[in-house]
N, C-alpha and C positions, 0 to 999 in steps of 0.2 A: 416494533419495527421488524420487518424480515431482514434477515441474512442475505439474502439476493441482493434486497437494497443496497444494503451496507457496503456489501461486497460492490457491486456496481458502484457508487460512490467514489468507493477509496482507488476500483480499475482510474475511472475519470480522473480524479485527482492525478494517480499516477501518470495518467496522459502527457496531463497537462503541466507537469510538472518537468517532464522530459522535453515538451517539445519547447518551452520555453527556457531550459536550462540549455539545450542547444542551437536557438536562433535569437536569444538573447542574456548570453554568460553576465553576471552580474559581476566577474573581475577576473583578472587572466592570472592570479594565483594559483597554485595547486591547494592550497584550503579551500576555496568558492567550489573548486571542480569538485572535492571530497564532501563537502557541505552538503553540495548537492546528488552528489550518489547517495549517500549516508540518507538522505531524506527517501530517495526512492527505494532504496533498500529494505529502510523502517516499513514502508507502507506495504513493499510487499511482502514483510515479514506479518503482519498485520493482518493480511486477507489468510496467509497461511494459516496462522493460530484462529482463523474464526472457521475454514474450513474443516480445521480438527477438531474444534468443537464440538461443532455441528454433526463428524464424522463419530465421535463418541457419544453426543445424544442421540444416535441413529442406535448404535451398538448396545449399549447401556440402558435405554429409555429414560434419560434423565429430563427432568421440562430445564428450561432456557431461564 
């Protein structure tokens, strides 16, 4: 699988996951609200660390 992919994927996901946490809250808690930052957070923590990856197998020549 490419890194583009991947990456594309988890943007989508992150899309999708905001516009639905904001035009459909699953509970007017402050946990539901942090649940769901915390989810979008991870994800974009997630593309970061493939980015660097891929930034150190550019550097290093390492294969994947």
């Amino acid at each position: 699988m490419k890194i583009e992919v991947l990456l594309q994927r988890l943007e989508e996901e992150q899309a999708t996951l905001a516009v639905e946490t904001l035009t459909q809250p699953s509970g007017r808690e402050a946990y539901d609200f942090g649940r769901a930052v915390g989810l979008y957070a991870g994800i974009e923590r997630a593309k970061i660390v493939l980015i660097d990856l891929v930034k150190e197998h550019e550097r290093k020549g390492f294969d994947l």
